[in-house]
C-alpha positions, -999 to 999 in steps of 0.1 A, spaced: 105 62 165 99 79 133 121 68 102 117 100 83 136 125 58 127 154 51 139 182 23 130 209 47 157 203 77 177 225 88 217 221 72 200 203 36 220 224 14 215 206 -21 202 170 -38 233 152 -25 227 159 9 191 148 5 203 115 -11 226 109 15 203 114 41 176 88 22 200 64 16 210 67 59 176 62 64 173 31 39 206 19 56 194 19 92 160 3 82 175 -23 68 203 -32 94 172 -30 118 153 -56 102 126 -31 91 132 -36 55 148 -57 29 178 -44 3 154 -44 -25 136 -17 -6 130 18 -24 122 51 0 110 84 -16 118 114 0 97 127 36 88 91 37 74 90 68 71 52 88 59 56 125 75 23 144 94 10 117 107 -20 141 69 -29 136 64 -26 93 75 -55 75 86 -39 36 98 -64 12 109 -50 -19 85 -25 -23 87 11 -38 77 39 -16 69 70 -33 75 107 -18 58 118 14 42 89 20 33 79 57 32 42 67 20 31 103 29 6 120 16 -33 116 17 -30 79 36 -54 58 38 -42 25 54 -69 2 77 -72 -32 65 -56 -62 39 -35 -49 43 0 -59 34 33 -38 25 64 -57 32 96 -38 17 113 -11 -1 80 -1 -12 71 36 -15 38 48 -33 32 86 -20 7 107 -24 -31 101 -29 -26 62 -17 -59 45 -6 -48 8 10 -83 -15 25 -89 -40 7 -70 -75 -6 -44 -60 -6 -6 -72 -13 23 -51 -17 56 -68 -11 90 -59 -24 103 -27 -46 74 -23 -54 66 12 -56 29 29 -70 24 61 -65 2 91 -72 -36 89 -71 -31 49 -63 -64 31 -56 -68 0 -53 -103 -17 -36 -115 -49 -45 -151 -57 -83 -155 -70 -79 -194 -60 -53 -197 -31 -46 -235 -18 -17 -243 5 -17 -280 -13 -21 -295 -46 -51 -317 -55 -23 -347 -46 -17 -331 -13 19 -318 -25 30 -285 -3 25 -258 -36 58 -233 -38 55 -199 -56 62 -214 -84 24 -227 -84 3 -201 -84 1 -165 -101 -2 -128 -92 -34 -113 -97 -27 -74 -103 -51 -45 -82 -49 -9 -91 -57 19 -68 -61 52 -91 -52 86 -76 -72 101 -46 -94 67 -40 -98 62 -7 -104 26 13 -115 28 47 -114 6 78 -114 -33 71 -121 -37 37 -112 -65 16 -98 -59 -19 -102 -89 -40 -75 -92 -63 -83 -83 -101 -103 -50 -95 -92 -12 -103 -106 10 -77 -113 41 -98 -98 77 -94 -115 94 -63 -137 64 -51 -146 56 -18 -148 22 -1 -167 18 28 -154 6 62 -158 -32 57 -167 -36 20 -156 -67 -1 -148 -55 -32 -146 -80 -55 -156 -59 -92 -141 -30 -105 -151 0 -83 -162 29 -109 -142 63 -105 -155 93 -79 -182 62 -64 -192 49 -32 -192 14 -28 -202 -7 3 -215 -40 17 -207 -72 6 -201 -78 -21 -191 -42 -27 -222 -20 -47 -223 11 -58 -243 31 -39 -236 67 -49 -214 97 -57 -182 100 -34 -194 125 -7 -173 156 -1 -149 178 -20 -143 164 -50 -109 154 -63 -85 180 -78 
């Protein structure tokens, strides 16, 4: 099942219509379960399985496509035109760009020092730790099963390798692989417009 509006169906006369129509497909992804209230959907979002996509008070921009295993929490923030491959795991304080692209098994993290108890063996709450913001500029792309370390910008048009653990700031239009993450080049291919 495919959670989608798009401007381009047939009988979409004017903005209201459009609205409607996003605000139907909000609606039903949230009395599914597939979302929360605080939930924001662009238009042509596109979310393949919804029933499997956790979204918790995120913002999804335009024409983005979301697959399915991804749980995408509150706060994070989805440029437009961004895809995200299935499994991704996107908390809290984290910014995608513009037509970025995350691949499968992506995680992302957000605490540089996470502990389930205090040094007294007290369960911690939220209240106990703090967000550590990432930043994905436009066009960078991560690929399968890297690990974003929380704290880092991945620059505009930068590549990630399948696997990297990128745990400094990853320059703009670079390569970086291995572990830790190094620069290892020039992105390959066309380069960003």
């Amino acid at each position: 099942m495919v959670a989608q509006v798009d401007q381009r169906d047939e009988g979409i006369q004017d903005w209201r219509t459009v609205e409607r129509l996003a605000q139907a497909a909000r609606h039903e992804a949230i009395a599914h379960g597939w979302a929360e209230a605080g939930v924001r959907l662009g238009e042509g979002v596109v979310i393949h399985h919804p029933e499997h996509v956790n979204l918790y008070g995120c913002t999804i921009g335009d024409n983005c496509k979301i697959a399915s295993f991804v749980e995408i929490q509150r706060g994070v923030v989805l440029g437009r035109n961004v895809k995200v491959e299935a499994f991704a795991f996107i908390p809290s304080g984290v910014t995608v760009e513009d037509g970025a692209f995350v691949g499968p098994h992506v995680c992302f993290t957000n605490d540089l020092y996470p502990a389930a108890v205090s040094e007294t063996g007290e369960l911690l709450t939220g209240a106990d730790w703090t967000v550590t913001p990432t930043v994905v500029r436009r066009g960078a792309s991560i690929g399968a099963n890297a690990t974003i370390v929380c704290g880092v910008s991945i620059g505009e048009g930068a590549l990630v390798g399948a696997g990297a653990v990128v745990t400094k700031d990853v320059p703009p239009h670079s390569l970086v692989v291995g572990n830790p993450a190094r620069v290892i080049g020039l992105r390959p291919g066309r380069p960003l417009q």
